[in-house]
C-alpha positions as CSV (number, residue, x, y, z in Angstrom):
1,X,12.9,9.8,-14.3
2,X,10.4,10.5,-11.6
3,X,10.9,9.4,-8.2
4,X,9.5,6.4,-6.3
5,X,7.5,6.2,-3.4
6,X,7.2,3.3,-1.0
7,X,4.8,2.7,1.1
8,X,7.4,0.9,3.8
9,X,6.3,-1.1,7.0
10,X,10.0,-1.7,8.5
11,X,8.7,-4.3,10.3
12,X,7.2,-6.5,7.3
13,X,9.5,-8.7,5.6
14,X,8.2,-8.2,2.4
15,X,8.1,-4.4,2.3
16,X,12.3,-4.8,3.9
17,X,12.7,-6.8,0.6
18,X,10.9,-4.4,-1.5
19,X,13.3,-1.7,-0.8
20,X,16.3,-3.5,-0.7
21,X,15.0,-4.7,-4.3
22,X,14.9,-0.9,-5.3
23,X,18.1,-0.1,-3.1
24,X,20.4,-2.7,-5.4
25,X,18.8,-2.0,-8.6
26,X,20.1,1.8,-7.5
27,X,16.7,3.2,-6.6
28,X,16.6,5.7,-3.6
29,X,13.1,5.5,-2.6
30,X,11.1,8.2,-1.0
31,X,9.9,6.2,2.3
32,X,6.5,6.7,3.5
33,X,6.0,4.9,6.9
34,X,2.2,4.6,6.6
35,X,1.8,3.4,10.4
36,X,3.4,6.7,11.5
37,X,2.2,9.0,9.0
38,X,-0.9,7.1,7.7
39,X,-2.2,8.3,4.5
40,X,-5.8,10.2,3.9
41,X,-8.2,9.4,2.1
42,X,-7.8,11.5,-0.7
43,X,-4.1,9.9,-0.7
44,X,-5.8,6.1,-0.7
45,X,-8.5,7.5,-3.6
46,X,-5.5,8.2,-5.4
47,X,-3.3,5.4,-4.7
48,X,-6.1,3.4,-6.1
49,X,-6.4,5.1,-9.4
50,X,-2.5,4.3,-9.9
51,X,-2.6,0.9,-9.1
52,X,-5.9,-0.1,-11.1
53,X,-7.4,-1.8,-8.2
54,X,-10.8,-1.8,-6.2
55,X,-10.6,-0.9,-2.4
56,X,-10.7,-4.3,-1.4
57,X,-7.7,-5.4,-2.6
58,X,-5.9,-2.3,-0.9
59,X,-7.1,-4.4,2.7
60,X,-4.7,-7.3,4.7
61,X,-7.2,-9.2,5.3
62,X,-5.6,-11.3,8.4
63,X,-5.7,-8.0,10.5
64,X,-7.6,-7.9,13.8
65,X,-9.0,-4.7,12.4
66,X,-10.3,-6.1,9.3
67,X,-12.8,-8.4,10.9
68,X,-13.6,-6.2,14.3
69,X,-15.0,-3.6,12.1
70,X,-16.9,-6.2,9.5
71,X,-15.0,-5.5,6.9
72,X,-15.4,-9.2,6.0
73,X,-18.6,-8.4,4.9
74,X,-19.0,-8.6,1.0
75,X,-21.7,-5.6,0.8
76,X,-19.5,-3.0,2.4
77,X,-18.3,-0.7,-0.3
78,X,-15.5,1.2,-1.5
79,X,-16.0,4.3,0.5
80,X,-16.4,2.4,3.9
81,X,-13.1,0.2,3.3
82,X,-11.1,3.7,2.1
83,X,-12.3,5.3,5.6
84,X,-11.6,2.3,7.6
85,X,-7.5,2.1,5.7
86,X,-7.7,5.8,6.5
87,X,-8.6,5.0,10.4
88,X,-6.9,2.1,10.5
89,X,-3.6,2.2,8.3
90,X,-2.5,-1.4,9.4
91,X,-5.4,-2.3,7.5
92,X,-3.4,-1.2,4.3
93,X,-1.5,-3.5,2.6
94,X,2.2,-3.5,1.9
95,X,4.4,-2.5,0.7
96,X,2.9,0.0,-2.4
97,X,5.6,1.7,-4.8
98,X,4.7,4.6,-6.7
99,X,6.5,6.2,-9.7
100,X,4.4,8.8,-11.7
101,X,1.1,7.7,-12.3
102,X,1.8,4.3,-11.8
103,X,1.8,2.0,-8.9
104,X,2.0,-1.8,-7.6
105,X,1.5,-3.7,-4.3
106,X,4.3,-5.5,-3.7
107,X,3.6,-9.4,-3.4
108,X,5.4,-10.2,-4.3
109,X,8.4,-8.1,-3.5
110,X,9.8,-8.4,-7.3
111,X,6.9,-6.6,-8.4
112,X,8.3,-3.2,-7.5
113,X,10.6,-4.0,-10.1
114,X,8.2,-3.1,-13.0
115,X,8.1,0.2,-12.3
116,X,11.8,0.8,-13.2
């Protein structure tokens, strides 16, 4: 059974109930705190090819960040919004749990669950 990987912001409430999710369903997680040790862009590329998703939907959208540097803006494209998550890792959203080559964001929390 590969491991799982979550993408853990300590301070978020739904990324906390995330891993206690994994935690009681006897899941030791390998924690990635993305705010100290952000992730590159090969990392994000990749990220996004487990969880089936455009860049977009990788962004928090109620982050300073993600207005300051016009990320709001419908025409900018994947590459820009990977190098800006890459620059800017609050801009990622959390919590992301990875096992193999599959992956889900988190909101809510339960869905870590189908990767078990």
């Amino acid at each position: 059974m590969p491991n799982v990987t979550l993408y853990h912001n300590p301070r978020c409430s739904k990324s906390q109930a995330a891993l206690e999710l994994l935690t009681a369903h006897g899941i030791q997680p390998d924690i990635v705190a993305y705010l100290e040790t952000p992730p590159d862009r090969a990392t994000l590329a990749g990220l996004l090819d487990k969880l089936g998703v455009a860049p977009r939907q990788l962004l928090r959208t109620g982050e300073p960040a993600y207005t300051a540097l016009g990320l709001n803006d419908p025409s900018v494209d994947g590459d820009r919004v990977l190098d800006a998550i890459a620059a800017h890792p609050v801009l990622l959203e959390r919590p992301i749990a990875v096992r193999g080559d599959r992956a889900v964001i988190g909101r809510p929390p339960e869905r870590v669950l189908e990767l078990l």
